[in-house]
VOLUM-485519 format. One record per residue (C-alpha): residue in one letter; x, z, y. Coordinates in steps of 0.05 Angstrom, whole numbers, padded with zeros to 5 digits, always signed. Last residue first. Example, Ala and Ser with C-alpha at 12.3 -4.5 7.8 and 13.67 -1.06 7.14 Angstrom:
S+00273+00143-00021 A+00246+00156-00090 
END
This chain:
X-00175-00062-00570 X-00104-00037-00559 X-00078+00036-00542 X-00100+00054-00619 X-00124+00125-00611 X-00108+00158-00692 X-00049+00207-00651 X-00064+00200-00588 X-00031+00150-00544 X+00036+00169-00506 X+00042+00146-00434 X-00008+00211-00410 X+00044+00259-00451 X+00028+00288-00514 X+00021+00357-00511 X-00051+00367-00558 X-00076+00396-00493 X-00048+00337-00448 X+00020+00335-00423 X+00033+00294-00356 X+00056+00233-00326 X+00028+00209-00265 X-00021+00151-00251 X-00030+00076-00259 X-00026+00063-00184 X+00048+00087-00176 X+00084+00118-00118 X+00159+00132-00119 X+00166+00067-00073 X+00116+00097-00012 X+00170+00128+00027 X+00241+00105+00037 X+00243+00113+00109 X+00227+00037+00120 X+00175+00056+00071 X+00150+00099+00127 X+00160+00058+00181 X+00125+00000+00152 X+00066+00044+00136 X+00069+00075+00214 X+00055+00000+00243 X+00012-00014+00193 X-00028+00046+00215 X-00013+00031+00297 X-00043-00044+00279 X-00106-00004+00249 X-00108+00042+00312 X-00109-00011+00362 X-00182-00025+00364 X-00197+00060+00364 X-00148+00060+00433 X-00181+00010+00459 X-00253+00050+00453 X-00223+00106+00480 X-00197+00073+00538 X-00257+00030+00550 X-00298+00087+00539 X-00255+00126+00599 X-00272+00063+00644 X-00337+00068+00639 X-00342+00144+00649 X-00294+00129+00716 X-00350+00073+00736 X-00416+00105+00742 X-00471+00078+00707 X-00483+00120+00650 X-00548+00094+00617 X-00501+00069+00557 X-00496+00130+00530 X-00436+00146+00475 X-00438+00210+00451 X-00459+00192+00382 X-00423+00122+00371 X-00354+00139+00403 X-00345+00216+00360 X-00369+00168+00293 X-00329+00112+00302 X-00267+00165+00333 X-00274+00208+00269 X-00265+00153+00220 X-00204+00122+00257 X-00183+00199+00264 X-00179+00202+00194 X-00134+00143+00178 X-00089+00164+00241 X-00069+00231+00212 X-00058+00199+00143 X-00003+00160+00179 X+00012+00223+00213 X+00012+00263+00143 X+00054+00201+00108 X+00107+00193+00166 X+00119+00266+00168 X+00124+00277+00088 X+00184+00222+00095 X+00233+00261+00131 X+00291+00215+00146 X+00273+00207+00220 X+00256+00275+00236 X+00238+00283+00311 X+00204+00224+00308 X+00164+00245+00252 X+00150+00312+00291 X+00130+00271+00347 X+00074+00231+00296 X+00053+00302+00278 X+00041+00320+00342 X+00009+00266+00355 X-00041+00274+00301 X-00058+00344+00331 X-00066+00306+00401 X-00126+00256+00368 X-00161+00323+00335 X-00168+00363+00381 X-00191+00306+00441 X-00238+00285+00403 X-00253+00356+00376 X-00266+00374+00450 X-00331+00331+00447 X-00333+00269+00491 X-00366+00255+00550 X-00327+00294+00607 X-00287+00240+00639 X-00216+00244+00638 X-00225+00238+00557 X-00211+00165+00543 X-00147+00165+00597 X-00120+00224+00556 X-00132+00197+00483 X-00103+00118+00513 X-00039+00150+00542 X-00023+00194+00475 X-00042+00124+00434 X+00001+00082+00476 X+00059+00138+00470 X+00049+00157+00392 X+00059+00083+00372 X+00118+00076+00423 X+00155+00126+00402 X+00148+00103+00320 X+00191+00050+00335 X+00167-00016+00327 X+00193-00062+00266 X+00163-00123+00272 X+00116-00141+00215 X+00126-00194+00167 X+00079-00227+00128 X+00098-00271+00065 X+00050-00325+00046 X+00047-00342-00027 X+00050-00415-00047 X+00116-00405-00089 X+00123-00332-00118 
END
């Protein structure tokens, strides 16, 4: 189309995404102020992301550690904002917030990051907004309209 802008995003390898964020989850939790499920939860999405390096053509790996990272985005806000206490003042639990807090900024880039990598993989081109096909009771098919149903107003 003419007057759209067209983004394009490097192409980072998937090695990097789980190494910054693998760094960033063990610096945050050095100190002891954050809930093992932090920690839990951020190294079980890792996992996944190695398993998606370890299988480059499996697209079910990109899509659960992409999924992976969408959750723990939501669980890091909420993990950061309960235990966080600001009457702290001793450097090391400073500088492990900063970590985990950096590590929450870059997850939205890392997200992209994985998207492009999975439909780089061939995932995410079978999908479709308006639904999936299947047989209702009277076994028409969800692209059919019912008998007497007019599909237009």
């Amino acid at each position: 189309m003419e007057g759209s802008i067209r983004v394009s995003i490097p192409s980072v390898s998937l090695k990097i995404v789980v190494s910054v964020h693998f760094i960033l989850t063990i610096w945050g939790g050095q100190y002891p102020w954050l809930p093992w499920s932090y920690l839990f939860c951020n190294l079980a999405v890792l996992a996944v992301g190695v398993w998606a390096i370890a299988s480059p053509s499996n697209e079910d790996a990109s899509q659960l550690f992409l999924l992976g990272m969408l959750f723990t985005i939501i669980h890091d806000i909420i993990v950061i904002a309960i235990f966080y206490n600001s009457d702290i003042p001793i450097s090391h639990y400073r500088f492990c917030v900063g970590m985990a807090i950096l590590s929450l900024i870059l997850k939205p880039l890392s997200c992209l990051l994985i998207f492009q990598n999975h439909r780089n993989r061939g995932g995410g081109e079978g999908y479709s907004w308006a639904g999936s096909n299947y047989v209702t009771i009277e076994g028409q098919s969800s692209s059919q309209s019912a008998p007497g149903h007019s599909s237009h107003p």
